[in-house]
VMD Tcl script that draws the C-alpha trace (Angstrom):
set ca {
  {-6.32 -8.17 3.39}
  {-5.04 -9.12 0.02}
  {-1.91 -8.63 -2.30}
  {-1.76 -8.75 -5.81}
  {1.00 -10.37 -7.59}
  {2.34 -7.60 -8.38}
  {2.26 -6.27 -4.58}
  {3.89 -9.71 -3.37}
  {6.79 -9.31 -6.40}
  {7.52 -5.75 -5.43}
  {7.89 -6.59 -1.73}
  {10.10 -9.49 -2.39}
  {12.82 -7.61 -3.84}
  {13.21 -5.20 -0.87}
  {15.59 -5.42 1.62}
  {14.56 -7.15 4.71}
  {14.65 -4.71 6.86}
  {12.92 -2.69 4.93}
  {10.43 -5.45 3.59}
  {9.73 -5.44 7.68}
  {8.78 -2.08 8.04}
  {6.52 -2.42 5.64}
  {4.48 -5.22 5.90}
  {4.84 -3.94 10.27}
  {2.62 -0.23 8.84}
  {0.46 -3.13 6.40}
  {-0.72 -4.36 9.32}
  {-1.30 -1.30 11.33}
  {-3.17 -0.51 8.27}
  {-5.77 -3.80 8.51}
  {-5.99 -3.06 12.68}
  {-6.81 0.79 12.59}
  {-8.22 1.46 9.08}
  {-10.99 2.83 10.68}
  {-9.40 5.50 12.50}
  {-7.42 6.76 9.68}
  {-8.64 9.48 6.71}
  {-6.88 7.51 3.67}
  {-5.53 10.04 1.23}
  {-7.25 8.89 -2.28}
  {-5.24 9.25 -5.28}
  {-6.28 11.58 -8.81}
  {-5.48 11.28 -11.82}
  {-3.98 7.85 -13.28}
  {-4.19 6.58 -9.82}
  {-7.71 7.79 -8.71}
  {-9.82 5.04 -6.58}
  {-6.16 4.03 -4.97}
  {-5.16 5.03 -1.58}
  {-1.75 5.96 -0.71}
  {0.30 4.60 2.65}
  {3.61 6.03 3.57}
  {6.75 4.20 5.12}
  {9.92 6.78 5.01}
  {10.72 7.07 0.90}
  {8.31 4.33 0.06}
  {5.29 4.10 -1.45}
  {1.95 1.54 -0.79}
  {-0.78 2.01 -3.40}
  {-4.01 -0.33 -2.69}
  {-7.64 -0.02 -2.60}
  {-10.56 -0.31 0.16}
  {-13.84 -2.33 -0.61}
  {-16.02 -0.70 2.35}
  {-19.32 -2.06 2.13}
  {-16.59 -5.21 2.70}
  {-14.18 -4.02 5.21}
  {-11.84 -6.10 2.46}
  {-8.34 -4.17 1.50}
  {-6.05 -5.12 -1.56}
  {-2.41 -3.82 -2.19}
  {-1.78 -3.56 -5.46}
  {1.96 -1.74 -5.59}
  {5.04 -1.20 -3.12}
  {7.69 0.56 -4.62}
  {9.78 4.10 -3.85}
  {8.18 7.15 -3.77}
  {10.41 8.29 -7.16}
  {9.21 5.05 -9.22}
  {6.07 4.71 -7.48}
  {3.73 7.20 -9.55}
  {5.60 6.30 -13.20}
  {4.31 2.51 -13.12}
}
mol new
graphics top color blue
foreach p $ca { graphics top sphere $p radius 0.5 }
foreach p [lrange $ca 0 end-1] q [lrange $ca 1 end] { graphics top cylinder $p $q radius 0.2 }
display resetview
């Protein structure tokens, strides 16, 4: 598991509680990635994968042949997509 700069600078400004939750479904992520169907993104945003927590937004990518995943963006579902 990796974050990006821009990943560690958008979780840094969020609220701690929220900041837990967060990095708490991050984790999940990296344990049961393998059990999931990731939703890949169209568009601007194709070859990203999308992970919900409540109104908030991750964005990162899977290298498969790998097993290697990098978040690239955290940030509110309304900003989220306009970045």
């Amino acid at each position: 598991m990796q974050f990006t700069p821009q990943a560690l600078e958008d979780l840094s400004q969020l609220d701690n509680v929220v900041a837990k939750r967060i990095v708490d479904k991050i984790q999940w992520l990296a344990e049961h990635y393998d059990q999931i169907q990731s939703e890949m993104l169209t568009g601007t945003f194709a070859n990203f994968y999308k992970l919900r927590v409540g109104d908030w937004r991750i964005l990162y990518t899977c290298d498969m042949a790998h097993c290697h995943i990098t978040i690239h963006v955290i940030a509110h579902r309304s900003k989220v997509y306009k970045s």
